[in-house]
TIKEMI-400709 format. One line per field, with one value per residue: residue number from 0; residue in three letters; x, y negated, z of N, C-alpha, C in turn. Coordinates in Angstrom, 3 decimals, decimal comma, m for minus. Each point is the difference from the previous one (the first is absolute). Layout:
# residues N
resi = NUM;...
resn = ALA;...
n.east = X;...
n.north = Y;...
n.up = Z;...
ca.east = X;...
ca.north = Y;...
ca.up = Z;...
c.east = X;...
c.north = Y;...
c.up = Z;...
# end
This chain:
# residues 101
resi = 0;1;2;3;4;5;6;7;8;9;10;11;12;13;14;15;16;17;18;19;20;21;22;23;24;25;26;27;28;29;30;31;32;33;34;35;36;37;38;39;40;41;42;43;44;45;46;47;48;49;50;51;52;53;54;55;56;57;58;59;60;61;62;63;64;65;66;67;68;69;70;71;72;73;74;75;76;77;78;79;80;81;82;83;84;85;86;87;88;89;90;91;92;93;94;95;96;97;98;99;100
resn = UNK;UNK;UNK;UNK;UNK;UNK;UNK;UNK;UNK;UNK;UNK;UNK;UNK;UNK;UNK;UNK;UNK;UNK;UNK;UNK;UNK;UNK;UNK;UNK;UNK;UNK;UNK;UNK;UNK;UNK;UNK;UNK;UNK;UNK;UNK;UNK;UNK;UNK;UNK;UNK;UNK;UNK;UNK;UNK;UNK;UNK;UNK;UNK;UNK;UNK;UNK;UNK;UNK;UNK;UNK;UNK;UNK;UNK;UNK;UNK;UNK;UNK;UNK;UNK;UNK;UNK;UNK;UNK;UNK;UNK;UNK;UNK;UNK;UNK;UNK;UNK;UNK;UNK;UNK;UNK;UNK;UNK;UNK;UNK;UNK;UNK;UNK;UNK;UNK;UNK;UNK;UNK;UNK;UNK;UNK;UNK;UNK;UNK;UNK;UNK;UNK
n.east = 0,837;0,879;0,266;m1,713;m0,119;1,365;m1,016;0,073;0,965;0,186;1,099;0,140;m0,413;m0,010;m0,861;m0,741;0,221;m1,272;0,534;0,834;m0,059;0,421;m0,063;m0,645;0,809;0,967;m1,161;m0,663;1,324;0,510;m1,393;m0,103;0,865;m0,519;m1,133;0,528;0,534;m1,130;m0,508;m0,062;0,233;m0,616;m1,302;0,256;m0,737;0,602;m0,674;0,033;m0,856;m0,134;m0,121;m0,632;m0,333;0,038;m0,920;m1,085;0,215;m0,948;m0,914;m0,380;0,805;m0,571;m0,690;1,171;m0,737;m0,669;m0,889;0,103;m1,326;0,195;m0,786;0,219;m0,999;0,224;0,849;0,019;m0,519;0,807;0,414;m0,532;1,052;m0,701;1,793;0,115;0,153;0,821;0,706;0,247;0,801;m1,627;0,666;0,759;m1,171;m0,576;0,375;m0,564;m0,930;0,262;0,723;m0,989;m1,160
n.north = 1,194;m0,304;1,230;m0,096;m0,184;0,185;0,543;0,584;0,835;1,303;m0,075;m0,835;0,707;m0,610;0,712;m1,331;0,224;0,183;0,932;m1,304;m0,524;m1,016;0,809;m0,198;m1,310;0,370;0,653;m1,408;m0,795;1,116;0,229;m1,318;0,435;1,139;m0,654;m1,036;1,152;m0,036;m1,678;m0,634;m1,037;m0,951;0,764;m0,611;0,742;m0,693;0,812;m0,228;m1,366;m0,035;1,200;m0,900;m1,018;0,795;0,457;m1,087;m0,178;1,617;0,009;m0,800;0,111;1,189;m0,328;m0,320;m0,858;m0,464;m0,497;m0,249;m0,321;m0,529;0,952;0,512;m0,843;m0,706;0,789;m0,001;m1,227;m0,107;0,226;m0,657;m1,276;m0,363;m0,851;m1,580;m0,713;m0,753;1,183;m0,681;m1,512;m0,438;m1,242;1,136;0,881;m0,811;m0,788;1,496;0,522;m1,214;0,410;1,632;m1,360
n.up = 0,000;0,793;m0,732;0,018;1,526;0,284;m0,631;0,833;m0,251;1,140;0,169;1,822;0,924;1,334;0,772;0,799;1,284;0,088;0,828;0,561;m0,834;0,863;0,486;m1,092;0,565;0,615;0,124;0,600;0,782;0,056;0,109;0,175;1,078;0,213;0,488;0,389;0,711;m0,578;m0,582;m0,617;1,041;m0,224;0,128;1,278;0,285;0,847;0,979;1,444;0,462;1,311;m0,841;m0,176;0,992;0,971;m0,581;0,124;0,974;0,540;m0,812;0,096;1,116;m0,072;m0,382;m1,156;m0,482;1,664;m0,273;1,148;m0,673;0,804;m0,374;1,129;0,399;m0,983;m0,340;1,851;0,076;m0,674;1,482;0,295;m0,033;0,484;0,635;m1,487;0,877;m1,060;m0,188;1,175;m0,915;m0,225;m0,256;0,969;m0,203;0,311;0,732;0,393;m0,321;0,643;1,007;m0,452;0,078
ca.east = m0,837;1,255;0,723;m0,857;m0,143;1,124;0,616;1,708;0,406;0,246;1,169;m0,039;m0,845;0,283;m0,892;0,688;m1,109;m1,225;0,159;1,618;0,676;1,689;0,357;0,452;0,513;1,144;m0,051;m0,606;1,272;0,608;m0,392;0,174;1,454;0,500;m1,025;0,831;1,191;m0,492;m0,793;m0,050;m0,847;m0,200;m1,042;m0,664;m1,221;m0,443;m1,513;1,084;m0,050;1,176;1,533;0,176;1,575;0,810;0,107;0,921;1,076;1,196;0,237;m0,001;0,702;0,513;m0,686;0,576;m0,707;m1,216;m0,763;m0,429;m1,380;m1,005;m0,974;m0,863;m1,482;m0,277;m0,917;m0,776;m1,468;m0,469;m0,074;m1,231;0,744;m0,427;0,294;m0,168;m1,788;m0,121;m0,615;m1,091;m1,462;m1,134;0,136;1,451;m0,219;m0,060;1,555;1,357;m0,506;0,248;1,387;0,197;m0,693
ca.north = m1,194;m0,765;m0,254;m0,177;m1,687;m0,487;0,450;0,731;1,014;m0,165;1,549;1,292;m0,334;0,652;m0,560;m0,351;0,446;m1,214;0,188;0,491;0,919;m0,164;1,224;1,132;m0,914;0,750;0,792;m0,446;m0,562;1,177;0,372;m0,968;m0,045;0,905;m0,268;m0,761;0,572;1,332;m0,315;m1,962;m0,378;m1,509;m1,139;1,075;m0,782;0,562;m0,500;0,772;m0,634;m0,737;0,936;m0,742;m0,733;0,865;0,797;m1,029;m0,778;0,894;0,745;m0,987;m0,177;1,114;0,496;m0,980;m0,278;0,917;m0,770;0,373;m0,949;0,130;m0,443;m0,195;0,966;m0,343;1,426;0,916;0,479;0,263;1,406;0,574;0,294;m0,833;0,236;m1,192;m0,600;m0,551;1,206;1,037;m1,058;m0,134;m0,480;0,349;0,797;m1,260;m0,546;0,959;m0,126;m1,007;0,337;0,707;m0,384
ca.up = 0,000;m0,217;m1,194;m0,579;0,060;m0,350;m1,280;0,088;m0,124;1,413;m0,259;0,358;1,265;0,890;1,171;1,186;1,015;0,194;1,738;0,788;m1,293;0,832;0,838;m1,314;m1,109;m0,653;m1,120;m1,088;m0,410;m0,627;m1,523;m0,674;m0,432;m0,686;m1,557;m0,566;m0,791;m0,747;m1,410;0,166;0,653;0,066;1,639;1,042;0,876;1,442;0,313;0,837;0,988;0,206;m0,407;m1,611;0,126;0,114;m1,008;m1,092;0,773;m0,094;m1,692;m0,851;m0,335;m0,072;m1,120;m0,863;m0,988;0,136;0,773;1,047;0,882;1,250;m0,274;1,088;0,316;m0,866;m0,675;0,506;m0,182;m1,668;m0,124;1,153;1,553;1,064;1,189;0,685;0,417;m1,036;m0,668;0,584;0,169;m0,589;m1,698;m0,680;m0,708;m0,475;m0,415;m0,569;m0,967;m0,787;m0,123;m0,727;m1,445
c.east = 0,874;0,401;m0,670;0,050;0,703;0,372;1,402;m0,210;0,386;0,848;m0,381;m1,277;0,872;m0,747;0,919;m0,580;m0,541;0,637;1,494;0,601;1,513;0,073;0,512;0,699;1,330;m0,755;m0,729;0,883;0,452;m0,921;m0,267;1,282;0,391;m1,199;0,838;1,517;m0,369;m0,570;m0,247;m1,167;0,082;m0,236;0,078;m1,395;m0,265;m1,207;0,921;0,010;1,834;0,996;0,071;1,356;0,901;0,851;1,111;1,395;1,397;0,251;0,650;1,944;1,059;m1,063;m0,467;m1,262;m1,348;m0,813;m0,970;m0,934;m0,969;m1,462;m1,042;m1,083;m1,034;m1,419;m1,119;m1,420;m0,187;0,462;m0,888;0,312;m0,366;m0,109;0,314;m0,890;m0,192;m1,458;m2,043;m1,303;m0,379;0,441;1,208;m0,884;m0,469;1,325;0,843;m0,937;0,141;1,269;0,638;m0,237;0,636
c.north = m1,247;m0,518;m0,561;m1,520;m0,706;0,118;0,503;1,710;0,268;1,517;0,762;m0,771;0,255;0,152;0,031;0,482;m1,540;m0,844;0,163;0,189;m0,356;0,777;1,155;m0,890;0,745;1,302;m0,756;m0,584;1,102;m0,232;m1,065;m0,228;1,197;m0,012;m1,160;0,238;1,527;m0,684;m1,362;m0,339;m1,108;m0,728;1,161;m1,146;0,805;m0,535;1,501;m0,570;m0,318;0,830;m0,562;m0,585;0,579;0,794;m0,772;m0,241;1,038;0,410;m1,591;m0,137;1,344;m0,041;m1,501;m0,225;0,410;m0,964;0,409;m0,728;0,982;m0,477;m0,068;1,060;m0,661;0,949;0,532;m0,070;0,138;2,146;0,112;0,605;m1,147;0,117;m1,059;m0,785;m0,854;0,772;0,239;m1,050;0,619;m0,271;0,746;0,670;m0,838;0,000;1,074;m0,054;m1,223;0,026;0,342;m0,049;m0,362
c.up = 0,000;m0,926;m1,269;0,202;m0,458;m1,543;m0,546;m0,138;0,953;m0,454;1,128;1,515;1,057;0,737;1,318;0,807;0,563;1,624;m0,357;m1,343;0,016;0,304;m1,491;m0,725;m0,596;m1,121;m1,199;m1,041;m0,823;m1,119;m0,649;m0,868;m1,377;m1,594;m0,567;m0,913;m0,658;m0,724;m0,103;0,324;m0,093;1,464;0,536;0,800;1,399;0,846;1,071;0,924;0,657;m0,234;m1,738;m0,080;0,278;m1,253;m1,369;0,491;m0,620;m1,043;m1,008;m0,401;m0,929;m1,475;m0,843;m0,774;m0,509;0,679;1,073;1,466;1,088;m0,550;1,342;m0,272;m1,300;m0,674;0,488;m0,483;m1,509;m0,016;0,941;1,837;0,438;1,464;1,009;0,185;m1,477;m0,926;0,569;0,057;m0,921;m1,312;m0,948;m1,174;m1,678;m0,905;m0,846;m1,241;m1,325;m0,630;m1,250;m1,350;m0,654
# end
């Protein structure tokens, strides 16, 4: 669905865990790291909460010519995760819909 909005081609997914996903940051780091030196990659887009920066901080300098944005929580409700109070007024449904037109 992502990859739809964005009108982009998406090579590979990772899923993060929703809860603590710091706590799996070194294996998430590894496979970021190792999809990067197995095929060209342009963007990376992280949504990883506070292991994003993280993430950027540590890969960015080890992996040359790759663009790499914290996209936040941006996405959620255009996937149907509604977990911030933003999400949970009355007019968001509204709004996503307009969004999309």
């Amino acid at each position: 669905i992502i990859g739809s909005i964005l009108g982009i081609k998406l090579w590979d997914f990772f899923e993060i865990p929703q809860k603590d996903c710091y706590l799996e940051i070194n294996s998430i780091e590894k496979n970021v790291f190792d999809m990067c030196n197995s095929k060209k990659i342009d963007l990376i887009l992280f949504s990883s909460g506070m292991a994003s920066n993280c993430l950027i901080h540590r890969l960015y300098p080890r992996i040359k010519g790759v663009t790499m944005i914290d996209i936040g929580s941006i996405f959620e409700p255009y996937l149907g995760i509604k977990i911030r109070s933003y999400h949970l007024q009355d007019n968001w449904a509204m709004n996503r819909k307009k969004n999309l037109e």
